[in-house]
C-alpha positions in Angstrom: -10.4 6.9 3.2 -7.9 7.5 0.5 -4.6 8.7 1.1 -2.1 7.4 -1.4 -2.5 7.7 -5.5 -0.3 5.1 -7.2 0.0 6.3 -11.0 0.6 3.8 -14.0 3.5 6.1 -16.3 2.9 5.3 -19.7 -0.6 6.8 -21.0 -1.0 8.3 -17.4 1.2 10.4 -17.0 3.1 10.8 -20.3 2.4 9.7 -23.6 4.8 7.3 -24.8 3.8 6.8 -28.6 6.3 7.6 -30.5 8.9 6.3 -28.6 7.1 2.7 -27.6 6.4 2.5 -31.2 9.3 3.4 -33.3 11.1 0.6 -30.8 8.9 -2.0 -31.2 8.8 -1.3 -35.4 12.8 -1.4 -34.6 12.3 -4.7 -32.8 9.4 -6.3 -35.6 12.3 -5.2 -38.4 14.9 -7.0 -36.3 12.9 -10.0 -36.4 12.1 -9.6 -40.1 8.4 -9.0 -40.0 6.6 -5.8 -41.3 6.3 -2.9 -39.0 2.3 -1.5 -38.6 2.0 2.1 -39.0 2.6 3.7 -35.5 -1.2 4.2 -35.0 -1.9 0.4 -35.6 0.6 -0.1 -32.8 -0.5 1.6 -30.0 -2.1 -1.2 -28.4 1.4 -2.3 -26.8 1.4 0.3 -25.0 0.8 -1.2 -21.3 1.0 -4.4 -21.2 4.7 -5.9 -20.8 6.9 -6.0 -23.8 7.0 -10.0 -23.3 3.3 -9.9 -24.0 3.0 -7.9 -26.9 5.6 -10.4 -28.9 4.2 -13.4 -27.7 0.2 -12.6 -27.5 0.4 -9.9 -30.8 2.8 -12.1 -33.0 3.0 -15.6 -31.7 6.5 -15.6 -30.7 8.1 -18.1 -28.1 9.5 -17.0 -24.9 12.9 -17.2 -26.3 12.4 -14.8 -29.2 9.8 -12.4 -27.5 13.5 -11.8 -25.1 15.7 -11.6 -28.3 12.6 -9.2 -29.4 12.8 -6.9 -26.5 16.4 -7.1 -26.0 16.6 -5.2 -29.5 13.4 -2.9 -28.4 15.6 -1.8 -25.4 18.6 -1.3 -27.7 17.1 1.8 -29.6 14.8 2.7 -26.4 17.2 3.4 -23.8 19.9 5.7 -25.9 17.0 7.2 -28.1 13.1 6.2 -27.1 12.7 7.2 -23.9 13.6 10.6 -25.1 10.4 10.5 -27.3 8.4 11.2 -24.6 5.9 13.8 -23.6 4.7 14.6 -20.3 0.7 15.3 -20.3 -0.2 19.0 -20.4 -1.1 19.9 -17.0 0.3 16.9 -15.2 2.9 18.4 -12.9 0.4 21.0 -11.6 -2.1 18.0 -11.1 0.5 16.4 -9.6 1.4 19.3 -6.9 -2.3 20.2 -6.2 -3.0 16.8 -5.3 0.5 16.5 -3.0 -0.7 19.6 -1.5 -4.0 18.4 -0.3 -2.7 16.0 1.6 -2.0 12.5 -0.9 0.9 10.4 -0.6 1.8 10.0 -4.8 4.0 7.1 -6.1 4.6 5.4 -9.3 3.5 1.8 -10.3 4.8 0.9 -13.9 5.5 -2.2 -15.5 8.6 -0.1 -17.6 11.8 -1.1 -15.7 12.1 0.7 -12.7 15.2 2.3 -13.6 14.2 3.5 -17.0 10.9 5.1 -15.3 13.1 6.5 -12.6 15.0 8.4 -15.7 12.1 9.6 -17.8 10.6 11.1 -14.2 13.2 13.1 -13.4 13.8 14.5 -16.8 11.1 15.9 -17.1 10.5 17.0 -13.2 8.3 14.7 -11.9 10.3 12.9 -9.6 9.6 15.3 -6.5 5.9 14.6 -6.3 6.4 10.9 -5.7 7.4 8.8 -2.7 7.8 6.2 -4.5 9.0 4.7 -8.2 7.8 1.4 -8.5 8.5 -0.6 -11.5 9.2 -3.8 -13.4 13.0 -5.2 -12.6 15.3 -5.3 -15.4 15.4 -9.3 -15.6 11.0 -8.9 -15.5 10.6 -11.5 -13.1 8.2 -8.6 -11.8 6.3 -7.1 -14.7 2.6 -8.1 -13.9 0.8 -5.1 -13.2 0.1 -7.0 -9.8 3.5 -7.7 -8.7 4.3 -4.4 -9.5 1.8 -2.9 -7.0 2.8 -5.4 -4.7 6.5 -4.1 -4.5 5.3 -0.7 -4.8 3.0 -0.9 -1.9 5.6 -2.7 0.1 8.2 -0.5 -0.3 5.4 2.3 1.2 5.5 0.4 3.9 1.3 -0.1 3.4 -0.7 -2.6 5.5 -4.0 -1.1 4.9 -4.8 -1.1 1.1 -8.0 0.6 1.5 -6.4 4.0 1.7 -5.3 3.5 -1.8 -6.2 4.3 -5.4 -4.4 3.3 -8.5 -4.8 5.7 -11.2 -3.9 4.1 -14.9 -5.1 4.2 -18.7 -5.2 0.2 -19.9 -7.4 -2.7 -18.5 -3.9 -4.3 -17.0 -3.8 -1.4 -14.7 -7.7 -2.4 -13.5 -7.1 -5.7 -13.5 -3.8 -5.3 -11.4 -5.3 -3.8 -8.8 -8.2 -5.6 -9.0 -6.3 -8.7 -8.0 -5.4 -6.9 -4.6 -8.7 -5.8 -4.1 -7.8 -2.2 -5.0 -10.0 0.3 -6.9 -9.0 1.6 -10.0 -9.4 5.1 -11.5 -9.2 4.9 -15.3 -8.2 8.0 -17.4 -9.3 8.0 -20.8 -6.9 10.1 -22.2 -3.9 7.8 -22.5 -4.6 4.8 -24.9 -7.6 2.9 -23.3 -10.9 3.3 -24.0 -14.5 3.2 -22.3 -15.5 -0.1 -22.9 -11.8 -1.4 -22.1 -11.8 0.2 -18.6 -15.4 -0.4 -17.8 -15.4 -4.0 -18.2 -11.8 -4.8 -16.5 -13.5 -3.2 -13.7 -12.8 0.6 -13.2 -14.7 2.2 -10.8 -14.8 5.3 -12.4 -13.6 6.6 -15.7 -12.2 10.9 -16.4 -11.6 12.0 -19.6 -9.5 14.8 -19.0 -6.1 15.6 -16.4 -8.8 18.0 -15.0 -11.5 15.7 -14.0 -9.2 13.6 -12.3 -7.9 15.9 -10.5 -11.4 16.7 -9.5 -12.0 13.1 -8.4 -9.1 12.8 -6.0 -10.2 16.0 -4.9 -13.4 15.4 -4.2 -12.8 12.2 -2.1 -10.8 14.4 0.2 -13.8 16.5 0.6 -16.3 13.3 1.2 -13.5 12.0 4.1 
């Protein structure tokens, strides 16, 4: 029986792109390596920034901090500004508080940042909950970040939840807590991506997931 929708925030419930990208270009030029077109960068969007420097450009721990140190300092006065809440979202969001779900937020953005971009754009009312990476990333794993989330809901029983995201690190994070995973295909992961991490469905559209959470009400 489901009654609590965690959502990832990035590709979920907002597009991020130009914002993530035009930091992380900022960041690459920092570091004196050629910035990919925007498009050819939207793969970091998702996983932590630590990963993206060290898994997409082979940097060491130490410079994948000095790299995201310099992506934060054009994202927080400027990037998270570049954002774009999903047309449609809020009133997904408030149909779905209405019929009963408990909503909250599991991102691996800094919690703080997330907290910022949600209530700019009005979307902090729907959730009981902002769960996200802490500013030193000690938690920044999808997992760990479902963890605190879940903890802070004061949850015992994970079966009454459903973690909504658009990238195979929001599968697999749930995965690992034996959680089941909705993925949305309209952020920046695709079929194939979501399908084999796990998912165990995939919607293409706000709409149809909507539709889904809906219609496991009506199956309870």
């Amino acid at each position: 029986m489901i009654e609590y929708l965690l959502f990832d925030l990035d590709g979920t419930l907002t597009d991020p792109k130009e914002g993530i990208t035009k930091c992380f270009q900022y960041a690459l030029c920092a570091a004196g390596i050629a910035a990919p077109s925007s498009d050819e960068l939207t793969w970091v969007i998702g996983p932590p920034l630590m990963d993206s420097f060290m898994q997409g450009y082979n940097f060491s721990k130490e410079q994948a901090e000095i790299a995201t140190a310099k992506y934060r300092e054009r994202y927080e006065p400027i990037g998270w500004q570049e954002n774009i809440p999903y047309k449609g979202i809020k009133e997904a969001l408030e149909t779905l508080k209405e019929a009963g779900f408990t909503l909250a937020v599991a991102t691996s953005k800094p919690e703080g940042m997330a907290e910022k971009i949600l209530e700019h754009f009005g979307l902090t009312e729907y959730f009981k909950v902002i769960g996200g990476a802490s500013r030193d990333l000690s938690r920044a794993r999808k997992s760990d970040v479902l963890l605190y989330t879940l903890d802070r809901l004061g949850l015992k029983d994970w079966s009454k939840v459903l973690m909504i995201g658009d990238r195979k690190y929001d599968v697999e994070g749930a995965k690992q807590l034996e959680i089941p995973c909705l993925g949305v295909l309209y952020g920046y992961g695709n079929l194939e991506e979501l399908t084999t991490a796990g998912a165990v469905a995939t919607v293409e559209s706000i709409q149809e997931m909507t539709e889904y959470c809906l219609n496991l009400k009506k199956e309870q």
